[in-house]
SESEPA-984311 format. One line per field, with one value per residue: residue number from 1; residue in three letters; x, y negated, z negated of N, C-alpha, C, O in turn. Coordinates in steps of 0.02 Angstrom, whole numbers, always signed. Atoms other than C-alpha are relative to their C-alpha. Last residue first. Layout:
# residues N
i <- NUM/...
aa <- ALA/...
nX <- X/...
nY <- Y/...
nZ <- Z/...
caX <- X/...
caY <- Y/...
caZ <- Z/...
cX <- X/...
cY <- Y/...
cZ <- Z/...
oX <- X/...
oY <- Y/...
oZ <- Z/...
//
This chain:
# residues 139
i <- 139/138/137/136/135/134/133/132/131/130/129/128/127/126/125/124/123/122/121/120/119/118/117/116/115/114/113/112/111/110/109/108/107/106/105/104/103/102/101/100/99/98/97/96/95/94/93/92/91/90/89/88/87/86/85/84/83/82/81/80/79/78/77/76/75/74/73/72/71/70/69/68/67/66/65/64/63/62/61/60/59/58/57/56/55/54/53/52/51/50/49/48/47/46/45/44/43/42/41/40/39/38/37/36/35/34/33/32/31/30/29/28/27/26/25/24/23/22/21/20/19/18/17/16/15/14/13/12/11/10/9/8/7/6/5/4/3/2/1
aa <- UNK/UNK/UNK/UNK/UNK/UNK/UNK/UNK/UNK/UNK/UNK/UNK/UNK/UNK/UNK/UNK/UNK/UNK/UNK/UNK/UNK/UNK/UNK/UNK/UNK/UNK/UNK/UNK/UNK/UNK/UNK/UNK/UNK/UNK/UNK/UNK/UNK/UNK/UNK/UNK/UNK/UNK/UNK/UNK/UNK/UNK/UNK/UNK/UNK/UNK/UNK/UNK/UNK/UNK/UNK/UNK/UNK/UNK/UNK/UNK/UNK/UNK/UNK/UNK/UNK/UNK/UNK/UNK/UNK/UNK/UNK/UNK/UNK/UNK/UNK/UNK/UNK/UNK/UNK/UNK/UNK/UNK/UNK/UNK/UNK/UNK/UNK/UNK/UNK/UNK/UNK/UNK/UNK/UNK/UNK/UNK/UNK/UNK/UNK/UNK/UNK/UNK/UNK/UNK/UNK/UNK/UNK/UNK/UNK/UNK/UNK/UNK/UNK/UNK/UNK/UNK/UNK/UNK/UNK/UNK/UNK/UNK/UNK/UNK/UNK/UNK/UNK/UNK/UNK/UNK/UNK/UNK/UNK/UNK/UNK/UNK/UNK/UNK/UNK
nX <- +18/+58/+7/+56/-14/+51/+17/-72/-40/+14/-12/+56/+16/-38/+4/+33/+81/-4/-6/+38/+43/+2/+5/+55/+42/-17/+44/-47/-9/-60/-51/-30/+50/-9/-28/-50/-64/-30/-64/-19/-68/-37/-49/+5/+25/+103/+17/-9/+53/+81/+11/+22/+102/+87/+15/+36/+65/+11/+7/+59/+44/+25/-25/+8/+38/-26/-83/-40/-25/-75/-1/-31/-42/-39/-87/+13/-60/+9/+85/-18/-46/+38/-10/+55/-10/+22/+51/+15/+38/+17/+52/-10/-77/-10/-50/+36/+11/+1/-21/+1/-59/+28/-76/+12/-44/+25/+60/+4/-31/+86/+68/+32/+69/+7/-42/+71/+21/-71/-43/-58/+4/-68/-74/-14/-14/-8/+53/-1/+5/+39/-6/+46/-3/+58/+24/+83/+54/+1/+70
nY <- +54/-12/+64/-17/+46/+49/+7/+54/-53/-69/-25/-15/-67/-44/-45/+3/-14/+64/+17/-13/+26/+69/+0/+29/+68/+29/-16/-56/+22/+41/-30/+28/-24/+31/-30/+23/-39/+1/-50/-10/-7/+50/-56/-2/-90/+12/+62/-36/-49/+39/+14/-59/-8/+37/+1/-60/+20/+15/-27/-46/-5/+62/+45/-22/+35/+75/+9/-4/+73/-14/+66/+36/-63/+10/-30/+18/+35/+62/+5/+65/+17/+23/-56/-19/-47/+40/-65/-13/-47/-23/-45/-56/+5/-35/-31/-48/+4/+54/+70/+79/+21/+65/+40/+48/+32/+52/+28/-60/-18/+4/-5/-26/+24/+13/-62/-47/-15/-41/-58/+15/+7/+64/-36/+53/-3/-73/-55/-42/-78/-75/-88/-34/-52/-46/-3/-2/-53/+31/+7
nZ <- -5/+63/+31/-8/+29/-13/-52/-38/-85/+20/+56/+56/+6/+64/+34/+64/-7/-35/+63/+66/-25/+28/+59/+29/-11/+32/+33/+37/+56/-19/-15/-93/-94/-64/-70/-39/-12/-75/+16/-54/-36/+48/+28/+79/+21/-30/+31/+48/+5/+3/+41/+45/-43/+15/+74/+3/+14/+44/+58/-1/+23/-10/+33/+79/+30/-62/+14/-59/-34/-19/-20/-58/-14/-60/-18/-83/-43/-2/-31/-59/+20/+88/+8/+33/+19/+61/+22/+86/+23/+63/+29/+45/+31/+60/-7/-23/-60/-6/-69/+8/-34/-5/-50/-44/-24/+10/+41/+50/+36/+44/-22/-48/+16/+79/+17/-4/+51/+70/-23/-8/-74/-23/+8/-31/-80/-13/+21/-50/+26/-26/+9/-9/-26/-8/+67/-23/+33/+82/+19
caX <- -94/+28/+158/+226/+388/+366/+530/+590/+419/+323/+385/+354/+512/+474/+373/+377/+419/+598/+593/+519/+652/+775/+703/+683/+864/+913/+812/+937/+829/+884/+763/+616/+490/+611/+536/+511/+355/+219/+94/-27/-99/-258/-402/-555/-579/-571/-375/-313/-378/-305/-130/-133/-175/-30/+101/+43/+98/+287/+311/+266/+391/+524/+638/+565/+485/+621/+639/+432/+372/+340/+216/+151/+93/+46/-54/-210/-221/-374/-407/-205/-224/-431/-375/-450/-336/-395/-271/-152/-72/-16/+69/+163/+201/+42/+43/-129/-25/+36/-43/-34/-98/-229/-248/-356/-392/-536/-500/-355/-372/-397/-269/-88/-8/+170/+170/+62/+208/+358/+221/+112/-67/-80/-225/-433/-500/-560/-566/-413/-432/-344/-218/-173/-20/+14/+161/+278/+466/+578/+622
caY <- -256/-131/-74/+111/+208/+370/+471/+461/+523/+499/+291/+261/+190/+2/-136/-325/-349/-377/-192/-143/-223/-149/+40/-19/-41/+115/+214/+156/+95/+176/+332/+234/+285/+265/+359/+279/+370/+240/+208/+36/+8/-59/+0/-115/-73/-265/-281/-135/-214/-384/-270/-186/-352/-422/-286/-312/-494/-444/-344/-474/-594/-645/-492/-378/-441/-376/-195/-183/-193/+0/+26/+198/+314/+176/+254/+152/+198/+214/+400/+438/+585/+637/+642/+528/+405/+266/+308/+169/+145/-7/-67/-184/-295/-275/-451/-547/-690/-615/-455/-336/-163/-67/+88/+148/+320/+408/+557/+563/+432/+448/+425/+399/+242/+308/+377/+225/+99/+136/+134/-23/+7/+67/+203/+198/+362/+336/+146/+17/-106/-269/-374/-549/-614/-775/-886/-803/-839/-923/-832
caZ <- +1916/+1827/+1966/+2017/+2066/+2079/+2071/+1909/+1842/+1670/+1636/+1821/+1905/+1913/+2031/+2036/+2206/+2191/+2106/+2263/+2384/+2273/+2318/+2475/+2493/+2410/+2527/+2697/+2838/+3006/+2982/+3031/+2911/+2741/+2575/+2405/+2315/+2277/+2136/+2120/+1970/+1877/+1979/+2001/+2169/+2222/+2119/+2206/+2363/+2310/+2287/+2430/+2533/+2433/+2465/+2656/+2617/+2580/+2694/+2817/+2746/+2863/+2823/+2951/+3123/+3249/+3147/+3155/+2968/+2866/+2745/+2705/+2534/+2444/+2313/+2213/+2045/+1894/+1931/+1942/+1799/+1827/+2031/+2130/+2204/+2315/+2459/+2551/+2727/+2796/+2952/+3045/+3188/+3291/+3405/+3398/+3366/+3219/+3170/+3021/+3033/+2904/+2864/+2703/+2617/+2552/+2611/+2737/+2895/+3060/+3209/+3195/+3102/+3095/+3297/+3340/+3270/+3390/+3554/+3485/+3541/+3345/+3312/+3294/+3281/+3097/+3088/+3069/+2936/+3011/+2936/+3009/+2963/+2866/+2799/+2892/+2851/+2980/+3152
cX <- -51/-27/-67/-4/-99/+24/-55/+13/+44/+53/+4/+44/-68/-19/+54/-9/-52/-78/+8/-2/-54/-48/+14/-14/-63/-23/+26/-70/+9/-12/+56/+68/+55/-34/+2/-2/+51/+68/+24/+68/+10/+76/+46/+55/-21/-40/-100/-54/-11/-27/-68/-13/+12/-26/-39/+8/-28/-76/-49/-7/-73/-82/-15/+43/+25/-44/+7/+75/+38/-27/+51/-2/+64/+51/+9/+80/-28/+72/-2/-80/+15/+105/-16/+7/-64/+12/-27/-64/-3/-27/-3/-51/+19/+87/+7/+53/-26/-2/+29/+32/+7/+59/-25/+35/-10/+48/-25/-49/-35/+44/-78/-83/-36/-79/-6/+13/-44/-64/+55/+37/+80/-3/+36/+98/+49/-11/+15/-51/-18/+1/-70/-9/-68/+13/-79/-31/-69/-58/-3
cY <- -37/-76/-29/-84/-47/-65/-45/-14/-55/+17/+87/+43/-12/+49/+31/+81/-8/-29/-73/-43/+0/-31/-92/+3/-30/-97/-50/-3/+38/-35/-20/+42/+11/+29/-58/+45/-31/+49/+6/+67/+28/+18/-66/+57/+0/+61/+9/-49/+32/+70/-33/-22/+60/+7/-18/+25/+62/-24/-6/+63/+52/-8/-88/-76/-4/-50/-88/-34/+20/-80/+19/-68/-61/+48/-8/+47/+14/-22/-60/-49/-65/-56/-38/+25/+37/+78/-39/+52/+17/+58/+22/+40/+27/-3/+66/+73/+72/-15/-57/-21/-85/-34/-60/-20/-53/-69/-44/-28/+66/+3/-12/-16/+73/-5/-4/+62/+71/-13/+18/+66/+0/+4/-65/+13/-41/+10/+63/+76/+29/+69/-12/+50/+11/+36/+33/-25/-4/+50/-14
cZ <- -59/+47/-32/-14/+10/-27/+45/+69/+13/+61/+2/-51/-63/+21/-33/-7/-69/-25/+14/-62/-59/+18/-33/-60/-16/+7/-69/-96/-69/-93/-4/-10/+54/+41/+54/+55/+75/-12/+56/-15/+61/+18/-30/-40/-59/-9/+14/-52/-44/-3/-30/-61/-61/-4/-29/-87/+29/-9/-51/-49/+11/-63/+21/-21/-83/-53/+21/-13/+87/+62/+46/+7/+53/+32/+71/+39/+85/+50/+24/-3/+22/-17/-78/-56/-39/-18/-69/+0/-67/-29/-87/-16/-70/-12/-58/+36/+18/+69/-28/+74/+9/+61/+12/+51/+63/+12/-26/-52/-58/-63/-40/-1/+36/-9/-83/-36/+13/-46/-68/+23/+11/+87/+35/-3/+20/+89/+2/-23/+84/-17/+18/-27/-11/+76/+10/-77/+0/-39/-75
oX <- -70/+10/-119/+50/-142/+55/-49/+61/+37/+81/+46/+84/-80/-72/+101/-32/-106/-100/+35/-48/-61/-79/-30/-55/-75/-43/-20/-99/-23/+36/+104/+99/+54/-31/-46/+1/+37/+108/-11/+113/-33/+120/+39/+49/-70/-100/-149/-104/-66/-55/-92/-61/-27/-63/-74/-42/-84/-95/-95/-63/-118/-118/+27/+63/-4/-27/+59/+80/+89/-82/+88/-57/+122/+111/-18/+135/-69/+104/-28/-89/+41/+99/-22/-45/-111/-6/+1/-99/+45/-87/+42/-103/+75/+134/+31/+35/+17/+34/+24/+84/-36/+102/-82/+86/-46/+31/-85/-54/-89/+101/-132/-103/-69/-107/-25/-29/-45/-58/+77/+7/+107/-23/+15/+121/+89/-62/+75/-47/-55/+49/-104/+41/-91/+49/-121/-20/-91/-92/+31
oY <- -95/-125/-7/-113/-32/-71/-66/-46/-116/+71/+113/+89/-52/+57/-8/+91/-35/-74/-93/-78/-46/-54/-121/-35/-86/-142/-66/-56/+86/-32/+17/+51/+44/+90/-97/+100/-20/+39/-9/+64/+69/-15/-127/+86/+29/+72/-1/-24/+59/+88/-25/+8/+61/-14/+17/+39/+46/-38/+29/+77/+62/-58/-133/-120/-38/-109/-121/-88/+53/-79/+68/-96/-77/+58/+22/+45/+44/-73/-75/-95/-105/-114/-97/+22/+5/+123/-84/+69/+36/+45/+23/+41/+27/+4/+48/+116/+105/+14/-73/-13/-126/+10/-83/-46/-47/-125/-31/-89/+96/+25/-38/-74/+43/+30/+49/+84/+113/+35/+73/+99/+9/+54/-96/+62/-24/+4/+62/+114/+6/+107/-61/+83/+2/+17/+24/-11/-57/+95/+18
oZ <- -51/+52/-7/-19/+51/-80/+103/+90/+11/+73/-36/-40/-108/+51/-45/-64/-79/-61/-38/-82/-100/-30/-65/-87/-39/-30/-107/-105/-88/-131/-12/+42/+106/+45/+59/+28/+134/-57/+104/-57/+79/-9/-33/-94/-83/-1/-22/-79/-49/-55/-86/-85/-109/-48/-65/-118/+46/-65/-73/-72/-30/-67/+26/+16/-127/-52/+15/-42/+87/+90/+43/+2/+38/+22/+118/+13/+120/+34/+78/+37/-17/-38/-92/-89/-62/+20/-100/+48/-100/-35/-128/+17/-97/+26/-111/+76/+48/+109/-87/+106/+24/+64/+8/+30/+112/-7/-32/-64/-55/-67/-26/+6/+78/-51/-109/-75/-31/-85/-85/-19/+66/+116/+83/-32/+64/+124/+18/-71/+127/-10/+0/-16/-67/+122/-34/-136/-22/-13/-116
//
C-alpha cells in the first residue's frame, strides 16, 4: 500500500466508541473534560485514532495535550499518523494555543518507545526544555 494522501477524521461524541474490535478498547466511550476524539477513515474503514485535551491548567493554559494516537498495525507507515498530527495541529492552530505537549507511551505493546520517540522528532517535535519526559512542539 503507497502513502495516503487523505483520511477522513471524524469527532466522535460522548457515547460514541470505535466499531473496530482492536481500536474500541483505546478509543472507549466519552471523553475527559474538555477533551477531543476523533478516528481516521479510509473508505469508510476506521484505521486510527486521536485523542487530545485543551489544557487548562494556569502552567499548560496556552497547550493542547496529545494524550492518544495510535494507526491500525496493517495501515501504519503510509501516512495516517502523520495527518492525525495535522488535524491536532490545525485544531491547535483554531484554539489559538501555541503548542502541542505529549508524553511518549506505546498502545499496542508491540511498538518499541524509542521508535516513536524518532517518529516525533521527524515530526518536528523536542523534549520540553522543563521535563525530559514531555516532549512538546511550538505551532
Amino acid at each position: 500500500m503507497g502513502k495516503v494522501k487523505q483520511a477522513f477524521i471524524k469527532e466522535l461524541r460522548d457515547g460514541e466508541t470505535s466499531l473496530n474490535k482492536i481500536l474500541s478498547p483505546i478509543v472507549g466511550t466519552s471523553s475527559v473534560s474538555v477533551g477531543r476524539r476523533y478516528l481516521a477513515l479510509i473508505d469508510d474503514k476506521e484505521v486510527g485514532f486521536l485523542y487530545i485535551d485543551y489544557l487548562e491548567t494556569e502552567k499548560y493554559r496556552n497547550s493542547i495535550c496529545l494524550y492518544k494516537i495510535f494507526v491500525l498495525p496493517e495501515y501504519r507507515n503510509i501516512g495516517i499518523g502523520k495527518i492525525l498530527l495535522q488535524r491536532t495541529e490545525e485544531l491547535c492552530k483554531l484554539s489559538g494555543r501555541e503548542k502541542i505537549l505529549l508524553n511518549v507511551h506505546p498502545l499496542d505493546g508491540v511498538t518499541q518507545k524509542e521508535k516513536l520517540v524518532k517518529w516525533y522528532l521527524e515530526n518536528g517535535y523536542k523534549y520540553a526544555e522543563e521535563d525530559d519526559i514531555l516532549m512538546e512542539k511550538i505551532i
